[in-house]
MDAnalysis code that builds the backbone (N, CA, C; Angstrom):
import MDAnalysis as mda
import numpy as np

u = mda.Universe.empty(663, n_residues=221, atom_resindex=np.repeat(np.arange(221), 3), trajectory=True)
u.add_TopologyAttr("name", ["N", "CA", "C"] * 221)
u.add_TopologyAttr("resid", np.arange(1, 222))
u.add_TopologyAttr("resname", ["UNK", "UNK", "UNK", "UNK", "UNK", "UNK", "UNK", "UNK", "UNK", "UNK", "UNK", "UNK", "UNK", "UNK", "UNK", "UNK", "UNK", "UNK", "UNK", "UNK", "UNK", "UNK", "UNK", "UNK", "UNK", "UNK", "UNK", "UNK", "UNK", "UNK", "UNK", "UNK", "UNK", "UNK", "UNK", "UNK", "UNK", "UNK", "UNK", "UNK", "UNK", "UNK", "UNK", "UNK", "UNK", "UNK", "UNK", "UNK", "UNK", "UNK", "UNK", "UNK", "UNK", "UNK", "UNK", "UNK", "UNK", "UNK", "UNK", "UNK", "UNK", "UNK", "UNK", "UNK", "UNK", "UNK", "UNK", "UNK", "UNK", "UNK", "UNK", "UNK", "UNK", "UNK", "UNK", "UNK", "UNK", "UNK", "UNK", "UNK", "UNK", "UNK", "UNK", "UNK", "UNK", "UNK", "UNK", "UNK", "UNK", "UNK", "UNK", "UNK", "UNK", "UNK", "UNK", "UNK", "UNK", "UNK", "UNK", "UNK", "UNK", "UNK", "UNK", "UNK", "UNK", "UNK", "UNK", "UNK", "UNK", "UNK", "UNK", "UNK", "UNK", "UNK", "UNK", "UNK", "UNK", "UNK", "UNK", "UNK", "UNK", "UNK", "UNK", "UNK", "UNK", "UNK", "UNK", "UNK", "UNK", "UNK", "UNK", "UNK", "UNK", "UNK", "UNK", "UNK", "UNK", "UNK", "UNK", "UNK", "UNK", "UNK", "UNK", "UNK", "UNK", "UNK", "UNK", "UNK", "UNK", "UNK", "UNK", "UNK", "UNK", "UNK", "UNK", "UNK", "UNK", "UNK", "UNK", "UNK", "UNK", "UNK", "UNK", "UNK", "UNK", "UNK", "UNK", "UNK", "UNK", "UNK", "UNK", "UNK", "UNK", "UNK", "UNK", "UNK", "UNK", "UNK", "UNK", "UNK", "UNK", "UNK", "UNK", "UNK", "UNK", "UNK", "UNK", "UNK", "UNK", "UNK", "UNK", "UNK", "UNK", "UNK", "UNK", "UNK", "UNK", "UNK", "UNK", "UNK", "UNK", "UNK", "UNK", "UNK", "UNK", "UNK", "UNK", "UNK", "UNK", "UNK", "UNK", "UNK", "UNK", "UNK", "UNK", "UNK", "UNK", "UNK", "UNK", "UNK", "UNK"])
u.atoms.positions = np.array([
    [0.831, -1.210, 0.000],
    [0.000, 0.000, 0.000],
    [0.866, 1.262, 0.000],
    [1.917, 1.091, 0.758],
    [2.748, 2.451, 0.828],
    [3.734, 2.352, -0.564],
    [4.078, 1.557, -0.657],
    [4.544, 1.408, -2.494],
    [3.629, 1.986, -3.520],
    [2.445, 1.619, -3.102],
    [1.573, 2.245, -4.677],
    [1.467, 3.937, -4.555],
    [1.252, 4.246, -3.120],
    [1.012, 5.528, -2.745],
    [2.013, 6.414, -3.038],
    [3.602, 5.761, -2.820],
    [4.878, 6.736, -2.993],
    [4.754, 7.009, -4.209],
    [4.195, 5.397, -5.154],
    [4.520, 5.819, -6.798],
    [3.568, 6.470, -7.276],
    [1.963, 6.929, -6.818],
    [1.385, 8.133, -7.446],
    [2.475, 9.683, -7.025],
    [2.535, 9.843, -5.610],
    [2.937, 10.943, -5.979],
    [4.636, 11.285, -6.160],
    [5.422, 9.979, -7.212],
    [6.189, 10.375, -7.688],
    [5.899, 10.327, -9.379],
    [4.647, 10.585, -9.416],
    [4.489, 10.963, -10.837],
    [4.335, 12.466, -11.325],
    [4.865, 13.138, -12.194],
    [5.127, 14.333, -12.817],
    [3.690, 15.040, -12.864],
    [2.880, 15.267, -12.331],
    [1.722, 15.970, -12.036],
    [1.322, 16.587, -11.090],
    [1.157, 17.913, -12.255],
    [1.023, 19.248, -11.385],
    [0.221, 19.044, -10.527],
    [-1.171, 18.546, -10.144],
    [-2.228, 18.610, -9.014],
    [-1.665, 17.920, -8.077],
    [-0.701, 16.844, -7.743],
    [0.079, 16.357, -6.675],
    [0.810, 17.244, -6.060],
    [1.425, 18.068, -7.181],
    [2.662, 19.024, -6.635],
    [2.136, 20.032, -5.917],
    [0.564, 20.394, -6.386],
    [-0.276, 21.983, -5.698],
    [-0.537, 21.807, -4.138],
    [-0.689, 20.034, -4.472],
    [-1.899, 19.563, -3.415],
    [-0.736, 19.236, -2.463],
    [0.470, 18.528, -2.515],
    [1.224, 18.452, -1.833],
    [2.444, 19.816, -1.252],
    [1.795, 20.994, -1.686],
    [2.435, 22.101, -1.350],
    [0.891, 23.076, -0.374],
    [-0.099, 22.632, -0.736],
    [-1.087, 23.436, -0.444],
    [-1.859, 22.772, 1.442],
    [-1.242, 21.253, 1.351],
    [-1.404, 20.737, 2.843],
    [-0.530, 21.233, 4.116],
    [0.654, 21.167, 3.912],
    [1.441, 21.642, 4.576],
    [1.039, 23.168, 5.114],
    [0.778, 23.818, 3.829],
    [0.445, 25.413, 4.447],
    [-0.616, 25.672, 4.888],
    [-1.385, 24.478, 4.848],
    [-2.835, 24.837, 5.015],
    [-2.793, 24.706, 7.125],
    [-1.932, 24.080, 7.245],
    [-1.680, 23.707, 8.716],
    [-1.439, 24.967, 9.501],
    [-0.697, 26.200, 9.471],
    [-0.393, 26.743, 9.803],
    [-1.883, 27.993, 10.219],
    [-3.225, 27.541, 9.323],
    [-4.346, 27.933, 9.640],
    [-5.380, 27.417, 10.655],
    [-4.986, 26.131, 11.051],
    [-6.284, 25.094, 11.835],
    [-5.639, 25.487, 13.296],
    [-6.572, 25.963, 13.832],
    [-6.660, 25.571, 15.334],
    [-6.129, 24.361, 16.136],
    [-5.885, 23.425, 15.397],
    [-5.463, 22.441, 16.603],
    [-3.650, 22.699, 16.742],
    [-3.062, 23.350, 15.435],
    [-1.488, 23.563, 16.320],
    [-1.266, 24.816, 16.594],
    [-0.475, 25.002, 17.402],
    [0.067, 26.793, 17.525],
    [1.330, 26.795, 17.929],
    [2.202, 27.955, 17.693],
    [3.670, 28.233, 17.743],
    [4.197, 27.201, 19.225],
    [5.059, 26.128, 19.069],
    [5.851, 26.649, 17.812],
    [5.544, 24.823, 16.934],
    [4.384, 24.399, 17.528],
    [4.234, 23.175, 16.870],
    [3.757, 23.155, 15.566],
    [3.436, 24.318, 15.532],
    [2.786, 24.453, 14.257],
    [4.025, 24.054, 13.187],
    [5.154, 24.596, 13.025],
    [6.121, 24.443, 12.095],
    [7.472, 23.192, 12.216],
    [6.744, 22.293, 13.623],
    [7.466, 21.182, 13.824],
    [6.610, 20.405, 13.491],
    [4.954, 20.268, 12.998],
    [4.136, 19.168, 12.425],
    [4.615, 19.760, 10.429],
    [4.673, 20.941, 10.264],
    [4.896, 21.324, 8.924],
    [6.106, 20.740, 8.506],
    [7.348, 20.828, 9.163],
    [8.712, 20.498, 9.255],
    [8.102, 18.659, 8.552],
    [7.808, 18.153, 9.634],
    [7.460, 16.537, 9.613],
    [6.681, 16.475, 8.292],
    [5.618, 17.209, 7.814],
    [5.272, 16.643, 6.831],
    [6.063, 16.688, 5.062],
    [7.069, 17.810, 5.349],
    [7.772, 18.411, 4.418],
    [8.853, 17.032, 4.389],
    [9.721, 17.091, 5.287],
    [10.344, 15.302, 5.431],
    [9.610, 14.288, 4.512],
    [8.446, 14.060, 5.374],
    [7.357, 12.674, 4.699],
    [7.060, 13.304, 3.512],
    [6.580, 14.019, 2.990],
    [5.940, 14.269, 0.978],
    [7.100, 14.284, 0.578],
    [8.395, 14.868, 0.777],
    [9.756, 15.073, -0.058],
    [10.070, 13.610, -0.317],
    [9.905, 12.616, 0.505],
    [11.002, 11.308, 0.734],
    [9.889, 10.488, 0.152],
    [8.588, 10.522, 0.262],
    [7.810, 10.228, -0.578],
    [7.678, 10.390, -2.297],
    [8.160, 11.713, -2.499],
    [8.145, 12.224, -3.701],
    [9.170, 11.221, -4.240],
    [10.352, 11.548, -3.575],
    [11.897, 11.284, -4.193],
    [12.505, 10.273, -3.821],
    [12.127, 9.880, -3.049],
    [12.883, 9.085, -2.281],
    [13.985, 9.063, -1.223],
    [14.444, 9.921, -1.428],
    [15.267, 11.204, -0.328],
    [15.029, 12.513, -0.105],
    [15.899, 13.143, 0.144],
    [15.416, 14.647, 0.652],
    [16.370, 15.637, -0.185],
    [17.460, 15.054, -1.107],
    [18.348, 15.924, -1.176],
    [17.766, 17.307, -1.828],
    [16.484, 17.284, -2.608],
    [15.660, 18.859, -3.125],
    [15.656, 19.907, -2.502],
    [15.846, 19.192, -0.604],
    [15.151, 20.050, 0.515],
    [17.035, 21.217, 0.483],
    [18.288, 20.759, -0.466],
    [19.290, 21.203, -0.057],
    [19.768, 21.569, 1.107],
    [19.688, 20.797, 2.073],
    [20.513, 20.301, 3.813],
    [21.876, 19.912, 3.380],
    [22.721, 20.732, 2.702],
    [24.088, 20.042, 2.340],
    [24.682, 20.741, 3.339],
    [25.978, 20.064, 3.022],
    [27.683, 20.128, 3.862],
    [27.448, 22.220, 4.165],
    [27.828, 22.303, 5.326],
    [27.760, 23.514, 5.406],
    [29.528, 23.821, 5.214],
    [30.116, 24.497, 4.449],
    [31.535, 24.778, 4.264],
    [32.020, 26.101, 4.957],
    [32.890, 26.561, 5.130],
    [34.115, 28.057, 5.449],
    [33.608, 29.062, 4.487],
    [33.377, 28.607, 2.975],
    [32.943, 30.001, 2.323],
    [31.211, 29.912, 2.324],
    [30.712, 29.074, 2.913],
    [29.642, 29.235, 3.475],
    [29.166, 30.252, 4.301],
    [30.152, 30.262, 5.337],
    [29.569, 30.654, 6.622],
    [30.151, 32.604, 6.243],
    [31.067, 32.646, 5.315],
    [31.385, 34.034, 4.817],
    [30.279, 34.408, 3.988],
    [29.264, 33.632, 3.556],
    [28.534, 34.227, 1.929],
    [27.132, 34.269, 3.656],
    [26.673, 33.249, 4.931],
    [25.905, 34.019, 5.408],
    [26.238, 35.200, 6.249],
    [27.281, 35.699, 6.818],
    [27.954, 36.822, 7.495],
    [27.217, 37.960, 6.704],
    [27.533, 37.714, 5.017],
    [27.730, 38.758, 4.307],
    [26.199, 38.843, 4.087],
    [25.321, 38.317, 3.785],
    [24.340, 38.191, 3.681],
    [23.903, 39.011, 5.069],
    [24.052, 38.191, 5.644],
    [23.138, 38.593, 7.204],
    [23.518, 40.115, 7.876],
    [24.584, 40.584, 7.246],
    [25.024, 41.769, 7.380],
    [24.442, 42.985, 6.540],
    [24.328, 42.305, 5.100],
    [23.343, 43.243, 4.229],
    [22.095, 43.495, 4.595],
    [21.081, 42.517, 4.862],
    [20.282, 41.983, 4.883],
    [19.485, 42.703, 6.152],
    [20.169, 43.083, 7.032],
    [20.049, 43.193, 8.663],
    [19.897, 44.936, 8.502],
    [21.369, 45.246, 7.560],
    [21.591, 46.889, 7.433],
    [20.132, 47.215, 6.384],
    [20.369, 46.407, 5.431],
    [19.463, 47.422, 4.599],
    [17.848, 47.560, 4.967],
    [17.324, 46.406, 5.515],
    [15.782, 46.546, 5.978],
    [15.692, 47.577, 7.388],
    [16.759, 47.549, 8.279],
    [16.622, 47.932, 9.119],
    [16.674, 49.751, 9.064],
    [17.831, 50.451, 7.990],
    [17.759, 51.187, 7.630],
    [16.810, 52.057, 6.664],
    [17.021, 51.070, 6.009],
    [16.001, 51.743, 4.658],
    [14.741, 51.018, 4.144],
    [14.704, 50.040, 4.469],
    [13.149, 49.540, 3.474],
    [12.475, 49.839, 4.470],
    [12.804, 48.991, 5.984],
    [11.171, 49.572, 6.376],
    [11.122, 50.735, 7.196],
    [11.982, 51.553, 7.552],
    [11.370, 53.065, 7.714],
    [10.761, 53.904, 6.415],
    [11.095, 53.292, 5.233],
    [10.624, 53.219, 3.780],
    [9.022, 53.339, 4.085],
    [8.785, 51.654, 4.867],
    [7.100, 51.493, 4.214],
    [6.759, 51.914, 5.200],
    [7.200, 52.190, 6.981],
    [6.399, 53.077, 7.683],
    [6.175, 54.488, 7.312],
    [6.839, 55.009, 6.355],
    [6.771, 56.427, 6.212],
    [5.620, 56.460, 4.514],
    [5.670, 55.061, 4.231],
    [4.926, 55.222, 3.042],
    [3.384, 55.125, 3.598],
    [2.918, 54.170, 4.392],
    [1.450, 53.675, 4.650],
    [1.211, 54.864, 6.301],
    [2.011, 55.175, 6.886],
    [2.123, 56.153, 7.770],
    [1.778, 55.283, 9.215],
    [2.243, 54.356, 9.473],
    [2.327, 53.253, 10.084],
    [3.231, 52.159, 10.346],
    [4.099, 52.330, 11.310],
    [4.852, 50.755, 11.410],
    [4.414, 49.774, 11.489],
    [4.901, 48.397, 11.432],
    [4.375, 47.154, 11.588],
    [3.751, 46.916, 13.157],
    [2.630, 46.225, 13.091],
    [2.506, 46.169, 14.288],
    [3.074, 44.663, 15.097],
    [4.516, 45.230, 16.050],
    [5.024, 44.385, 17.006],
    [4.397, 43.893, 18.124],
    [3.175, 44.280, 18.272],
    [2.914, 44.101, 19.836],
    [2.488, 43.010, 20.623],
    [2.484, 41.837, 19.738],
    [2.608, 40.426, 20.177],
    [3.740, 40.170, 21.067],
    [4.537, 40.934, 20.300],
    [5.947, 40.391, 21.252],
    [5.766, 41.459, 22.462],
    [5.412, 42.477, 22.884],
    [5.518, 43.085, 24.214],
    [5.910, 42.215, 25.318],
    [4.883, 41.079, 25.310],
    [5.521, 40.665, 26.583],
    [6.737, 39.763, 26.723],
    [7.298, 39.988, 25.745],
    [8.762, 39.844, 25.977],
    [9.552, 40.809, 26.691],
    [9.242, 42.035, 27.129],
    [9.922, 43.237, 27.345],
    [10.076, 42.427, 28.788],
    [11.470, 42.497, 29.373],
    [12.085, 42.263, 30.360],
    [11.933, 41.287, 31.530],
    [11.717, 40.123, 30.700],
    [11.165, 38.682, 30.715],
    [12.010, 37.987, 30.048],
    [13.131, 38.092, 31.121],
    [13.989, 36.984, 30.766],
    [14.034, 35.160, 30.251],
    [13.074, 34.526, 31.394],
    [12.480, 33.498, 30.912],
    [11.978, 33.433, 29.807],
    [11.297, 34.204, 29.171],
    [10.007, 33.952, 27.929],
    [11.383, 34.314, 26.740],
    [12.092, 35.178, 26.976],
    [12.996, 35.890, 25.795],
    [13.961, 34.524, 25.933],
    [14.820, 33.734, 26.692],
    [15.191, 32.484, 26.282],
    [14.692, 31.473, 25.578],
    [13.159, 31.401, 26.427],
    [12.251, 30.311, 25.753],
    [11.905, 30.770, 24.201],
    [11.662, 31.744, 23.665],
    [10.839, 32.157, 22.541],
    [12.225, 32.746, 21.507],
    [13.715, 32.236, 22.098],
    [14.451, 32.461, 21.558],
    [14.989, 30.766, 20.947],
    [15.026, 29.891, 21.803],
    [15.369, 28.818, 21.108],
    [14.339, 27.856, 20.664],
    [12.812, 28.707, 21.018],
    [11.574, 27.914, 20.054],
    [12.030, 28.805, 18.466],
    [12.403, 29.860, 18.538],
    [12.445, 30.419, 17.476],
    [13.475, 29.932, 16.086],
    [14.649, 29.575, 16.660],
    [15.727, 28.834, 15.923],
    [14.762, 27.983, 15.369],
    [14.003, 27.049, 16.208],
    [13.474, 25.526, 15.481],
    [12.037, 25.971, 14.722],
    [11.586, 27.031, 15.120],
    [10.504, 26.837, 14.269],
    [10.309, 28.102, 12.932],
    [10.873, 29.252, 13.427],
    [10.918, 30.329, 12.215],
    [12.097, 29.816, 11.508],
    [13.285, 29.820, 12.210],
    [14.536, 29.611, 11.440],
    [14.628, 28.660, 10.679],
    [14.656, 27.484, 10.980],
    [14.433, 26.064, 10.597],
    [13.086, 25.432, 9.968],
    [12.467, 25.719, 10.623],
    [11.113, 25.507, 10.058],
    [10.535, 26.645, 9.137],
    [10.507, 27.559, 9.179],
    [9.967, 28.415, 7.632],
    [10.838, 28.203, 6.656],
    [12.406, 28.427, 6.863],
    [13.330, 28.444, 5.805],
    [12.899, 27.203, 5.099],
    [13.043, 26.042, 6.038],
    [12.615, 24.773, 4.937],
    [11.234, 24.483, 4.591],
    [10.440, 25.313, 5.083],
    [8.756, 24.885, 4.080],
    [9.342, 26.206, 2.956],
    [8.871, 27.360, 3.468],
    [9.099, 28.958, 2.486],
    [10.025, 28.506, 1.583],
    [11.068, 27.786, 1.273],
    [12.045, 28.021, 0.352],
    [12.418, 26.989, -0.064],
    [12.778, 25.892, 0.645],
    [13.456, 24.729, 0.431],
    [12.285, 23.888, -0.672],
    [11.244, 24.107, 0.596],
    [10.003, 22.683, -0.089],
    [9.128, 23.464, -1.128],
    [8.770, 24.853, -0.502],
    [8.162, 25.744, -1.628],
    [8.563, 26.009, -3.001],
    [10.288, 26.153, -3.065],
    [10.463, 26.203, -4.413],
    [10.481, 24.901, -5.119],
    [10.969, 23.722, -4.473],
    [10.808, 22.793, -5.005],
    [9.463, 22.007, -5.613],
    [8.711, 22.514, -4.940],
    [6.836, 22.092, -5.572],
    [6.789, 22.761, -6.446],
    [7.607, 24.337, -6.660],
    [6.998, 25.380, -7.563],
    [7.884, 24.413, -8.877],
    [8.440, 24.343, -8.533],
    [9.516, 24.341, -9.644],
    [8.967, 22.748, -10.715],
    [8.497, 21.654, -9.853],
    [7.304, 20.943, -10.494],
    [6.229, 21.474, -10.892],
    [5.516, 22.344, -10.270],
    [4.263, 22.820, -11.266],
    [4.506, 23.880, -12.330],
    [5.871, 24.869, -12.620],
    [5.452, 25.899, -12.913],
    [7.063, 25.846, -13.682],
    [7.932, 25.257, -13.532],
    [9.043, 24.892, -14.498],
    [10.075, 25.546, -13.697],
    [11.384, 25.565, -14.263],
    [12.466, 26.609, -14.061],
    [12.498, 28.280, -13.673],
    [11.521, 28.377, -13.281],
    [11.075, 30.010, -13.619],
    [11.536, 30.554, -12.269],
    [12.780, 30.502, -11.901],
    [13.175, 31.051, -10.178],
    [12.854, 32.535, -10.213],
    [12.725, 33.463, -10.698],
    [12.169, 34.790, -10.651],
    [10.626, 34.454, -9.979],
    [9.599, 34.073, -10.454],
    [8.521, 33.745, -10.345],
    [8.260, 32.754, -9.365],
    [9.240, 31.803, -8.941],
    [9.695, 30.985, -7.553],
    [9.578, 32.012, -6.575],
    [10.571, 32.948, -6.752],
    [10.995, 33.691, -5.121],
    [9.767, 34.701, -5.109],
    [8.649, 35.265, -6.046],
    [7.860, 35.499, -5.890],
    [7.000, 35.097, -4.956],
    [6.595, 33.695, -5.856],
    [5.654, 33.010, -4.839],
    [5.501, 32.521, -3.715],
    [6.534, 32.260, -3.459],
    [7.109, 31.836, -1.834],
    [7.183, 32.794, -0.800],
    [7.481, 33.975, -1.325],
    [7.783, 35.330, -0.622],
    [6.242, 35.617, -0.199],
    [5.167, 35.415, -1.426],
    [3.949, 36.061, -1.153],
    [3.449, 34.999, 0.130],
    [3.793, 33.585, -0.239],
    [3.361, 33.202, 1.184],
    [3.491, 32.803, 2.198],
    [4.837, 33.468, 2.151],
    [5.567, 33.734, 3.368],
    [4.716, 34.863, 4.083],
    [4.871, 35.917, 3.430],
    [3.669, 37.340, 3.766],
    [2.813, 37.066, 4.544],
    [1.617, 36.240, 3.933],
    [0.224, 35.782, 4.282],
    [0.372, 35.792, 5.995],
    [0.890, 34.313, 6.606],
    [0.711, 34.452, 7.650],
    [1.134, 35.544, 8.804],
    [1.613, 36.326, 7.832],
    [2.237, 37.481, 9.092],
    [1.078, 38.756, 8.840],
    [0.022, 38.720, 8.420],
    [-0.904, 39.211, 8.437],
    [-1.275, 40.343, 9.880],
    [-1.059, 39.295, 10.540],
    [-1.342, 40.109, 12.081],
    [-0.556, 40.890, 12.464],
    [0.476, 41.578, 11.962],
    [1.719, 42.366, 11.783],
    [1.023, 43.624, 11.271],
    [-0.195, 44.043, 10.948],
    [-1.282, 44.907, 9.973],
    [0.114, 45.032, 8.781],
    [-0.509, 45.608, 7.704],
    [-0.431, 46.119, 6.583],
    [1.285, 45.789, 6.062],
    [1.826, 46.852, 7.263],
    [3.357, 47.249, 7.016],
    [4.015, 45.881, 7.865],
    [3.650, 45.168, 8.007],
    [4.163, 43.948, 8.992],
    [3.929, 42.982, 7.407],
    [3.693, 42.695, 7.240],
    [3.218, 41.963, 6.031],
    [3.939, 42.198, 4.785],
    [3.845, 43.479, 4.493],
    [4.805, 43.776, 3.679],
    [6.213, 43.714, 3.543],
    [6.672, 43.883, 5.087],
    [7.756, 44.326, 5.222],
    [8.271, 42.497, 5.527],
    [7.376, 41.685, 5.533],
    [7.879, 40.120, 5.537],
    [7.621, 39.551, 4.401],
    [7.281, 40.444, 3.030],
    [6.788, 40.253, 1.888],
    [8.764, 40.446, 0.944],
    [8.809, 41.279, 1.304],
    [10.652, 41.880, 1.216],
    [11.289, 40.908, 1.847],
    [11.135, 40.798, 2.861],
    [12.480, 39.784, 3.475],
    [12.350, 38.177, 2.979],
    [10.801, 37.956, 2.656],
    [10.781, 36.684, 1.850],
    [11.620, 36.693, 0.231],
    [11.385, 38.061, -0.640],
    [12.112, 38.120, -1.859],
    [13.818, 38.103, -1.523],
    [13.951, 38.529, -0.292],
    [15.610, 38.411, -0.191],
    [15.845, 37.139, 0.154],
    [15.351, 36.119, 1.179],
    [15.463, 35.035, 1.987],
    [15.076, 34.009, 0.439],
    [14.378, 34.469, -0.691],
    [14.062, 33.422, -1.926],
    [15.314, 33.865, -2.426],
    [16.098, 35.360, -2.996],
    [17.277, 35.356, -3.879],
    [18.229, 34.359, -3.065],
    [18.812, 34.712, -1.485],
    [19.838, 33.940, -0.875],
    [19.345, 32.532, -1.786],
    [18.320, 31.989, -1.495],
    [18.404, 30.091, -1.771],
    [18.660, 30.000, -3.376],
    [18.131, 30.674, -4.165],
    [18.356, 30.218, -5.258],
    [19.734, 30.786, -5.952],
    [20.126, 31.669, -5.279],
    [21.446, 31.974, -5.937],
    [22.712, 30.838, -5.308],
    [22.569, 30.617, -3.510],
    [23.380, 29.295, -3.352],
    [23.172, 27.540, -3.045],
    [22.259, 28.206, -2.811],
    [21.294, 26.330, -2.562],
    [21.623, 25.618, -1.883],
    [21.807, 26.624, -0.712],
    [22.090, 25.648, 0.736],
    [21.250, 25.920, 1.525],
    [20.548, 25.396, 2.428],
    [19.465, 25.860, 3.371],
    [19.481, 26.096, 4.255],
    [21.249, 25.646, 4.807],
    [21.653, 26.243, 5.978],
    [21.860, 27.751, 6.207],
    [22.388, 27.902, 4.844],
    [22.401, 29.487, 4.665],
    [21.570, 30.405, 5.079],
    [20.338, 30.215, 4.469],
    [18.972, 30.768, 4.664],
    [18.520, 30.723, 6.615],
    [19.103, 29.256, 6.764],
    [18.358, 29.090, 8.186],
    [19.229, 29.907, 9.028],
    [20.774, 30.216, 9.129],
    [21.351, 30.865, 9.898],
    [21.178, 32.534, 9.448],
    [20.783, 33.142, 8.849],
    [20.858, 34.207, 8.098],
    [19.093, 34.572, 8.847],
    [18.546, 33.763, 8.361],
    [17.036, 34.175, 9.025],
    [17.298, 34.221, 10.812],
    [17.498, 33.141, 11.697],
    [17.953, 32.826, 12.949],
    [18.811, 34.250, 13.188],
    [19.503, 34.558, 12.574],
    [20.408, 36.099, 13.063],
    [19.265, 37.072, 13.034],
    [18.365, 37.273, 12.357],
    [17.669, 38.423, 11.711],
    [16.560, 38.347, 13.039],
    [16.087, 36.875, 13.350],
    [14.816, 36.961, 14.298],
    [15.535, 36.915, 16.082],
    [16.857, 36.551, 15.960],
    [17.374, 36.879, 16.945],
    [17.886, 38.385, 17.289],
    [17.919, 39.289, 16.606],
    [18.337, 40.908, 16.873],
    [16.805, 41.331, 17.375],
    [15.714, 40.735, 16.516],
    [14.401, 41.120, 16.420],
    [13.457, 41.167, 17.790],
    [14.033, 39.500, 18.173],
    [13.874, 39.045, 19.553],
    [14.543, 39.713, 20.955],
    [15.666, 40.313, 20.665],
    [16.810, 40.787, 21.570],
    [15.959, 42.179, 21.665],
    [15.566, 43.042, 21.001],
    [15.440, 44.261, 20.629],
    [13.565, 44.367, 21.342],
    [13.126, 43.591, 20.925],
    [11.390, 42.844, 22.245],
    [12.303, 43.183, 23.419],
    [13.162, 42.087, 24.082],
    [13.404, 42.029, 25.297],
    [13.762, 43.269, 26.110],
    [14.510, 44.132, 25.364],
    [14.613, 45.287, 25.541],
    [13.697, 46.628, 25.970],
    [12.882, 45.713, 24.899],
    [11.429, 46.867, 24.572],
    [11.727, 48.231, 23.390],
    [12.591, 47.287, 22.491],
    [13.181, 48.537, 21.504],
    [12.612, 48.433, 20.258],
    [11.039, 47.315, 19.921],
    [10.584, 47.502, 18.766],
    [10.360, 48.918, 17.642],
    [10.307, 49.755, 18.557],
    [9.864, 50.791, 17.887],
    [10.660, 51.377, 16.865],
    [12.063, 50.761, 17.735],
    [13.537, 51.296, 16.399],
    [13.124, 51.039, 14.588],
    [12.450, 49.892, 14.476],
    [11.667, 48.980, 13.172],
    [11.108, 50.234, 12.615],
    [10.309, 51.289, 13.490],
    [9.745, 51.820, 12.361],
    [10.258, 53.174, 12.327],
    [11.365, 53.825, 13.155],
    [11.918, 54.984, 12.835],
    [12.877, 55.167, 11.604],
])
């Protein structure tokens, strides 16, 4: 039974590829999981459809992390960190006349306990877990339904990456609408996923540090 099942959906059809990209995300909407299980049942199913698909995982790109690795995420995570923080989104708060709204995280402000805890749920489930649904597994479904088209990849992934940050209002959304088109160029220009995962993990750790503080507001000056 699990033989016949692997070999439908390792057949070249697009409605497998939608449907097996459209379950996973659909999880992140149902009530029965919430942070940070939500992206450790997504994580698990991205594993099971990939190894199903392929028979391994190597699509998900989990390779050898190398020395000019860890220089291409520095450099990354350094751009990446300067330029949103500087310029894009005091950009879109000054465009919609509104910053993103942070205030989920408030009670992180000087809550040491919760800022540890919601710091190493965060590694496993934004870092690790979005990088590899958003990019790893996302482009790889796209790239079965919709061909070679990585411009139109980091699009789509980016847009739904966006979606769930909804509750961020307007400029929260957007401004995770951008960091998804940068977090899609990083993967497809090196195609490592470690990259992405340590590069994101730096970005939600300043983000997190800066809650604990109570210094969100810096985001939208």
């Amino acid at each position: 039974m699990s033989n016949t099942f692997s070999a439908v959906l390792q057949r070249p059809n697009k409605g497998i590829a939608l449907l097996l990209l459209l379950v996973p995300f659909s999880v992140m909407y149902l009530p029965l999981f919430k942070f940070p299980y939500t992206f450790c049942t997504i994580s698990a199913l991205v594993f099971l459809f990939t190894w199903l698909q392929d028979g391994h995982i190597h699509v998900l790109q989990l390779k050898k992390f190398t020395a000019n690795d860890l220089l291409v995420t520095l450099l990354a995570y350094v751009v990446l960190e300067g330029s949103m923080d500087f310029l894009v989104q005091p950009a879109i708060t000054k465009l919609l006349h509104e910053p993103a709204d942070y205030s989920s995280f408030a009670m992180l402000k000087g809550n040491t306990k919760a800022y540890v805890k919601w710091l190493c749920l965060m590694w496993l489930s934004a870092a690790f877990g979005e990088e590899l649904f958003f990019r790893s597994y996302c482009i790889a479904q796209l790239q079965r339904l919709i061909g070679n088209r990585p411009l139109l990849h980091i699009f789509i992934s980016a847009t739904l990456f966006a979606a769930p940050h909804i509750y961020q209002g307007i400029a929260g959304a957007i401004t995770t609408f951008v960091f998804g088109l940068a977090f899609g160029f990083i993967y497809v220009r090196w195609k490592n996923s470690w990259i992405n995962i340590l590069v994101h993990g730096l970005i939600d750790t300043v983000f997190l540090t800066l809650s604990y503080f109570g210094l969100t507001h810096f985001y939208g000056t």
